[in-house]
C-alpha positions as CSV (number, residue, x, y, z in Angstrom):
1,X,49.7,61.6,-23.3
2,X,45.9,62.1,-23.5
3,X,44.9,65.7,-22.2
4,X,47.8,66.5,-20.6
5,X,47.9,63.4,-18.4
6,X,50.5,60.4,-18.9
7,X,48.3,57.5,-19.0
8,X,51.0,54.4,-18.5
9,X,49.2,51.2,-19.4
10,X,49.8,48.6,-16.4
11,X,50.6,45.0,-17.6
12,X,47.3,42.5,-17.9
13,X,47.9,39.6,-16.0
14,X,46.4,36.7,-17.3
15,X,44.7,34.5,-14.7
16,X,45.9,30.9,-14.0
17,X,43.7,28.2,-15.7
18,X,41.5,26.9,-12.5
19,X,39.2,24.0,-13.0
20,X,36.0,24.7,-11.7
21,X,35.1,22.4,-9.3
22,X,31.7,23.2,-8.5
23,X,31.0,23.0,-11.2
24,X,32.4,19.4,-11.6
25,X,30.8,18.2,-8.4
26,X,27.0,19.5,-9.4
27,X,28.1,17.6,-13.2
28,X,28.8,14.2,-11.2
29,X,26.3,14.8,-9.0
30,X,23.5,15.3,-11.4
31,X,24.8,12.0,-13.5
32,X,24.9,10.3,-9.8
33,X,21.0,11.2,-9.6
34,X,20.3,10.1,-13.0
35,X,21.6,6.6,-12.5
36,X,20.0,6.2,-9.3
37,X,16.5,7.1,-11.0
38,X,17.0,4.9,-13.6
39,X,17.9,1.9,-11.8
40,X,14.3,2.8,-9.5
41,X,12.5,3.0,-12.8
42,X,13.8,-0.7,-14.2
43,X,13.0,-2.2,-10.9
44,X,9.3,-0.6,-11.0
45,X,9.3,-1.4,-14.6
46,X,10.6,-5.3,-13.9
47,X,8.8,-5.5,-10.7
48,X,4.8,-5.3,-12.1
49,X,4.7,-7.4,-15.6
50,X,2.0,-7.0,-17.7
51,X,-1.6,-8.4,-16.2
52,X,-2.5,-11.2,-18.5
53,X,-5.9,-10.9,-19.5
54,X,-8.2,-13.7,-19.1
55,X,-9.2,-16.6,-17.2
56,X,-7.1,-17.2,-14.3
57,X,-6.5,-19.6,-10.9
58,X,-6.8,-17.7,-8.7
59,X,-3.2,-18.6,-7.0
60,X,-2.0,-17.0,-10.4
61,X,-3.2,-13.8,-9.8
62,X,-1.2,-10.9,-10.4
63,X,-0.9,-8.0,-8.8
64,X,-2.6,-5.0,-10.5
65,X,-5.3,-7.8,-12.1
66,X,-8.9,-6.3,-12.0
67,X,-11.5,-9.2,-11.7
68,X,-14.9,-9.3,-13.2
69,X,-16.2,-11.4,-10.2
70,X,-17.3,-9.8,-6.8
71,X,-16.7,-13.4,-4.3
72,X,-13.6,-13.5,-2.5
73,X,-13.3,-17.5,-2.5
74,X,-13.1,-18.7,-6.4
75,X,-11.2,-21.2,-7.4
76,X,-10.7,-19.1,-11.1
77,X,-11.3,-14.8,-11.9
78,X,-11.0,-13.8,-15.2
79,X,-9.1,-10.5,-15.3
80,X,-10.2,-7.5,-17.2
81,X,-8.9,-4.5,-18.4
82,X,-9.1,-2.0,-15.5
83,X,-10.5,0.3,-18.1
84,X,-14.2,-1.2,-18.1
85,X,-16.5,-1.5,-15.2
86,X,-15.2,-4.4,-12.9
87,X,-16.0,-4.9,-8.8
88,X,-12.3,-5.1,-7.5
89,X,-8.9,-5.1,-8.1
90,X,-6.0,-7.2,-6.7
91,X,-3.6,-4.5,-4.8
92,X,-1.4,-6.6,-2.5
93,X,-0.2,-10.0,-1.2
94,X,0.3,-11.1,2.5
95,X,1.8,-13.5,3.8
96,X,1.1,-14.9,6.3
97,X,3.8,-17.2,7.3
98,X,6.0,-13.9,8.2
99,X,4.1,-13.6,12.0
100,X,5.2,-15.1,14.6
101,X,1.5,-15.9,15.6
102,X,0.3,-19.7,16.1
103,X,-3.4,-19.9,14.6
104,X,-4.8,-21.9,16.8
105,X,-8.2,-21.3,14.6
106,X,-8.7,-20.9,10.8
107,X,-10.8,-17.0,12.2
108,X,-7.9,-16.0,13.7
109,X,-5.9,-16.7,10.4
110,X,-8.8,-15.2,8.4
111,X,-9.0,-11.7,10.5
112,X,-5.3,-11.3,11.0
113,X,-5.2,-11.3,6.9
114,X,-8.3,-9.1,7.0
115,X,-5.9,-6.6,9.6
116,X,-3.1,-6.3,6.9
117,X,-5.3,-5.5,4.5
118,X,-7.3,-2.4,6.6
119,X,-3.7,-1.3,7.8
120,X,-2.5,-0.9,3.7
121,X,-5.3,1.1,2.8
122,X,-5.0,3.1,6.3
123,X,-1.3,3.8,5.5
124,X,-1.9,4.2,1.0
125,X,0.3,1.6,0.6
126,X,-0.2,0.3,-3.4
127,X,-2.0,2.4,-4.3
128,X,-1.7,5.4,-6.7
129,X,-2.0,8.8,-5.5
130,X,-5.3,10.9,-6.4
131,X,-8.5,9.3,-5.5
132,X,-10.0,10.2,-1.6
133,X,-9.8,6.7,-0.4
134,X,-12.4,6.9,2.2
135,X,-15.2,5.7,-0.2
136,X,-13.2,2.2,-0.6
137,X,-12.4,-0.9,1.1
138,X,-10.3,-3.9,1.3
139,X,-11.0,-7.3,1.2
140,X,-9.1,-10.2,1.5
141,X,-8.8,-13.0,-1.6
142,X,-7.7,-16.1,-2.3
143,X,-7.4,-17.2,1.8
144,X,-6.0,-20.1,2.1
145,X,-7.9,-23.1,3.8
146,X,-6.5,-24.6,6.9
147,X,-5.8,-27.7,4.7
148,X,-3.9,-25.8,2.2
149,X,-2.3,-23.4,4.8
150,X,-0.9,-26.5,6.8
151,X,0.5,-27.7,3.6
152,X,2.8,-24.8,2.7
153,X,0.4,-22.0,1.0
154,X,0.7,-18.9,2.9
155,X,0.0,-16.4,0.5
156,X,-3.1,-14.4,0.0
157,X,-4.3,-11.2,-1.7
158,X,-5.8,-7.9,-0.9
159,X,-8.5,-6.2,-3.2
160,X,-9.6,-2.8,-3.4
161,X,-13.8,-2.8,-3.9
162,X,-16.2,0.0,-3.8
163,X,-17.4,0.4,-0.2
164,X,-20.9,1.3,-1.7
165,X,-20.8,-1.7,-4.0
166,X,-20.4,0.4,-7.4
167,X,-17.7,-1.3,-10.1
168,X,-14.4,0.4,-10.4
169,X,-13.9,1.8,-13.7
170,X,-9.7,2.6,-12.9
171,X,-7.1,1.0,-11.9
172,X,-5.8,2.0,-8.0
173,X,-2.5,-0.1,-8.3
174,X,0.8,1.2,-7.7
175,X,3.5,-1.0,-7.9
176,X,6.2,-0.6,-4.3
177,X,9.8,-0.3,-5.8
């Protein structure tokens, strides 16, 4: 008895051991999230090799490659690091053999691949975030001929240039997962 007043002590009740599930689902969730970005970071990884540096045909290019020529039509570049001062880089392929138009002219060919490439700079695709893109262009390399297109080649290349005619002295290239 404390100051006059029975004090009776009431039994504690321990509580029942419950899992915590939240806490559980945010765990596997979290590990969930982790795998997912991993795998997107191998692909991205696996998906751009390194550029090889150096003369190259130019049906060997690689994307991310920044070439010390400015023409558009070469049979060979040679690549350089994107580092120095160079007058494009290769950003993108098209193909050309996924429309379902009939060329019924090598032009039409030629501006359709021309199209693809103002519609990926329009829309950022390939390239890196940060630089005001309004000050660059795209232009199309390594067209094939009608000779070559006819015998199977239906790839060509998109490069980002310097709409003022400056050198690039970065490289734009993002690779697409």
């Amino acid at each position: 008895m404390r100051y006059g007043i029975a004090v009776t002590e009431l039994p504690v009740e321990k509580p029942e051991f419950r899992p915590r599930w939240a806490l559980f689902g945010i765990i596997a969730a979290s590990v969930v999230l982790f795998i997912i970005l991993a795998v997107i970071v191998v692909k991205v990884v696996a998906a751009s090799p390194p550029v090889q540096l150096g003369v190259t045909d130019a049906g060997d290019l690689q994307l991310g490659s920044c070439l010390e020529q400015a023409a558009v039509d070469l049979e060979e570049y040679t690549v350089v690091d994107c580092g120095l001062a160079h007058p494009q880089q290769i950003v993108a392929t098209i193909d050309l053999g996924k429309t379902e138009n009939v060329y019924t002219q090598y032009s039409a060919m030629s501006v359709y691949a021309q199209e693809i490439c103002d519609r990926l700079i329009e829309y950022r695709l390939y390239l890196r975030e940060g630089p005001a893109y309004d000050d660059y262009e795209f232009v199309v390399v390594d067209m094939p001929s009608q000779g070559e297109f006819d015998d199977g080649e239906q790839r060509a290349l998109c490069a980002i240039i310097a709409s003022d005619g400056d050198d690039l002295t970065e490289s734009f290239y993002r690779a697409m997962p």
